[in-house]
Every structure is written in structure tokens, then in C-alpha cells.
N, C-alpha and C positions, 0 to 999 in steps of 0.2 A: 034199912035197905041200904045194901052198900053199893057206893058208885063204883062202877068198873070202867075202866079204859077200855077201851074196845080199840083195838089196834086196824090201822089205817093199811090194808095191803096194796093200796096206791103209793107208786112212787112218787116223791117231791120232784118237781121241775125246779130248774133253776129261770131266776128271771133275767129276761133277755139285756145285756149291756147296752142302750145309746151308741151307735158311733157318730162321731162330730161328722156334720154334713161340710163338705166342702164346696169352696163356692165355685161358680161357674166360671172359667173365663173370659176375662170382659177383654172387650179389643181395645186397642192403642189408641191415645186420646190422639187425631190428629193435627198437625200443627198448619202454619200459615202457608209457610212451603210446599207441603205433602195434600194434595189431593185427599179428602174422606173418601175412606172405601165403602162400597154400595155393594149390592149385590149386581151389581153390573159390571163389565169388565174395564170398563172408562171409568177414568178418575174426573174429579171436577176442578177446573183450575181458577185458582181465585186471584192471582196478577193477571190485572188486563194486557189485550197485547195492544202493541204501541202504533200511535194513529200515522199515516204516511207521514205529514208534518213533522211528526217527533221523530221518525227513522230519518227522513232527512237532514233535522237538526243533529242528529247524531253523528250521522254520515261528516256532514259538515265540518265539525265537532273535531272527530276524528282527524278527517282533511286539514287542519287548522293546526290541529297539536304536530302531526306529520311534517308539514310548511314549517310552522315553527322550531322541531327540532332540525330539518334540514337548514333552517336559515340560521341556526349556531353554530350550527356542525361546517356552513361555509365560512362563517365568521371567525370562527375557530382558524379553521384552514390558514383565510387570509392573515389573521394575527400571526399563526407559526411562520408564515411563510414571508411576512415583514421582518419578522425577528431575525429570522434566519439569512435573507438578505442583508441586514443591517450587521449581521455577524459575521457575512462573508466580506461585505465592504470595507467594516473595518479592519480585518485581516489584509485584506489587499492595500488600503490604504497605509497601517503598520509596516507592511514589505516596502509599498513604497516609499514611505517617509523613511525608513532605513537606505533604500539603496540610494537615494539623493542626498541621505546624510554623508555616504560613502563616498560618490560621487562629488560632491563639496567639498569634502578635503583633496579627496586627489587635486581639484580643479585652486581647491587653494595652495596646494603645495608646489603646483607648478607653477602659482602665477608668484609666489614666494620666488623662486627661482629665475621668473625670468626677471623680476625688480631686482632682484640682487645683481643677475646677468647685466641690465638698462644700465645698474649703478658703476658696477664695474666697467661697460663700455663705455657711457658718460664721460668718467674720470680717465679712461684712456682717450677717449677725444680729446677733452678738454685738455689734457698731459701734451699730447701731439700739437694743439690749438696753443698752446702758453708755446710750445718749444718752437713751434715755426714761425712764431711773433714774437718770441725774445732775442734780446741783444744783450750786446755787450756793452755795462755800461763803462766797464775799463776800456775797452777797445777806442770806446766812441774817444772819453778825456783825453787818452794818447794819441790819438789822431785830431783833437783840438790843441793839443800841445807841443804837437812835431808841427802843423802845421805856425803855431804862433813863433816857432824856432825862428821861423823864414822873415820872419820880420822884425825889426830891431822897437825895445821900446815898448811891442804890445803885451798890456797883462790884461786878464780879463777881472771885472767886477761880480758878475753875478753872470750863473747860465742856467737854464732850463728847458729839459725835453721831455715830449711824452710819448705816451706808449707806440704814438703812431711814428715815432721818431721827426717830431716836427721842433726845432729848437727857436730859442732867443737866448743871445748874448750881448754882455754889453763891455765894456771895457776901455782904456785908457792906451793913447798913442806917443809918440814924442810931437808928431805934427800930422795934420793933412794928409803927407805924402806917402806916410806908413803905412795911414789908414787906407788909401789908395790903393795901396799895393796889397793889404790883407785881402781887400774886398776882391781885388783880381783871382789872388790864388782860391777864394772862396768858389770864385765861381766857374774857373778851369778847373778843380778837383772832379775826380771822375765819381767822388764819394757825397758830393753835397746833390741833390737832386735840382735843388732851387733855393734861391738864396736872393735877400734884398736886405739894402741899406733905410732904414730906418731914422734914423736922424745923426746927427756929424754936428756936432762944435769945436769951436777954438778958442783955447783962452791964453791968458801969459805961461800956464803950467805945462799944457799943451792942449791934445785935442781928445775927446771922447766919441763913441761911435755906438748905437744901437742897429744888430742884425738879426734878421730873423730867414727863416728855412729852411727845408726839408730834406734829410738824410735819405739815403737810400738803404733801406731796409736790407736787403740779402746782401748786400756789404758787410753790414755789421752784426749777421746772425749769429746766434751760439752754437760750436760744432756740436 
């Protein structure tokens, strides 16, 4: 008996492919900040809100750091505005010490001038002061010697006068009556002021005599 195939007039189906199932999706994990969404329209807040105490420590807080930065910010201020004062002063004080520098010489160059000017009239006084108080001291000996003319006999020893024209002389006679007679014209001259006898001796040689007295000065000025 032979086996026959007997043919299959059914068509083959092909079998169906798997597709990969895809997954749902999942919603967003929420975080600390972010409210979980619900199905409600409100979110849930999970930072508490803050108890009046702590809002006014805040406030405070606030108030504090505010104070504070205002109280730099004047501090500030008064610093620039010392600096700046003490910049201004010492500029003024610089002008000043310059124009007194200024002032200081001028005031020394005049006083320079006026001590050379003191110096200069000084030495012109004093020039005028020597010349109205100087003599002649030639004049005066020649008028001690014209008048010893007049008397026989008299020489003199030693004489001296000073500035004030006050004299002392002393000298030798033939006698007494010489001497007498010098002492007269001594003291009629219209040139002696005052005049005195001093002391008078005699010996075998003859007689000595000490005078003293006072010249009259514009007699014997220098012209």
C-alpha cells in the first residue's frame, strides 16, 4: 500500500510577530521644592510658613543689616570728608607759609636797609659830633706860646689837655713877678674860660708855677 500525500488546499498562515510592549508613562519624581501633583488642582507645600516671631526677627534682621550699611556709608562719608578737609588745609596752609615766606624777605630787605641807612646816619652824626667838638690842637700850643712871648723867662715843663679842653701846665719863671704877671694875662685872655694858680715856689734858680683851666671851646674849633 503506498502512502500518498494528499495535498493540503489550505493556505499557510504566517505567525503573528510580538511587538515590544511599551511602557507607560510615569510622571516626574517630585522634588523638595516642587509640590506632588495630585489629581487636584492645589499643590502641597512642604516648607513651613514662618511663625510671626520669625517674620519679625527677619524684619529686624533686615532693619539691622540696612542701619548697618547706612552707618558705613556715614562713616565713610565723615572719613572723605576729613581727608578732604585736611587736603584743603594743608593747601591753604602751603599758600600761606609761602606768602609769609615772601613777606619775610621783603620785610628783611628793608630792615637791611634801613640798618645800613641807622649805620650811615650814625657815622654822619657822630662825623658832625667829633667835628663840633674838635680843636685845634696847633692852634691851642700857638696861643700857649704867643702868649708865653709876653713874659720873659717863662718855659713850660709839661702841659695837658682834654677833650673837654680843660688844661694843666706847669713850668719855670726867672722869679715871682713873671709868674705874676703870666697868671694876669691867663686870666684877661678872652680865650681862657677859667683859670687857677695851683701852686708857686722859689728857689736860688728861680721860681716854678702849677696852672690849671678851662679853654673856651668855639675859640679853638676846627673850621
Amino acid at each position: 500500500m503506498n502512502n500518498q500525500v494528499i495535498p493540503n488546499n489550505n493556505p499557510v498562515q504566517a505567525t503573528p510577530v510580538a511587538q515590544p510592549v511599551k511602557p507607560a508613562p510615569q510622571s516626574p519624581t517630585p522634588t523638595l521644592a516642587q509640590p506632588m501633583s495630585s489629581g487636584a488642582s492645589e499643590g502641597v507645600n512642604l516648607i513651613p510658613s514662618l511663625t510671626k516671631e520669625q517674620v519679625v526677627h527677619v524684619k529686624r534682621k533686615n532693619t539691622l543689616n540696612i542701619g548697618s550699611i547706612l552707618s558705613i556709608i556715614a562713616l565713610a562719608s565723615v572719613a572723605i570728608a576729613i581727608v578732604g578737609f585736611n587736603i584743603v588745609s594743608k593747601s591753604q596752609l602751603n599758600s600761606k607759609q609761602s606768602s609769609l615766606k615772601k613777606i619775610e624777605r621783603s620785610v628783611k630787605g628793608k630792615m637791611d636797609k634801613i640798618i645800613s641807612n641807622n649805620i650811615i646816619l650814625d657815622r654822619v652824626n657822630l662825623y658832625k659830633e667829633v667835628k663840633e667838638n674838635s680843636f685845634s690842637h696847633k692852634a691851642i700850643i700857638e696861643y700857649f706860646m704867643e702868649i708865653t712871648s709876653r713874659v720873659v723867662g717863662i718855659t713850660y715843663d709839661s702841659f695837658e689837655i682834654s677833650e673837654s679842653l680843660d688844661f694843666k701846665l706847669s713850668g719855670k719863671g726867672p722869679d715871682l713877678e713873671q709868674v705874676a704877671r703870666l697868671w694876669y694875662l691867663f686870666g684877661v685872655d678872652e680865650n681862657i674860660e677859667s683859670v687857677l694858680l695851683k701852686g708857686v715856689s722859689k728857689s736860688a734858680e728861680g721860681s716854678t708855677f702849677d696852672f690849671e683851666g678851662k679853654l673856651i671851646l668855639d675859640n679853638f674849633k676846627n673850621e
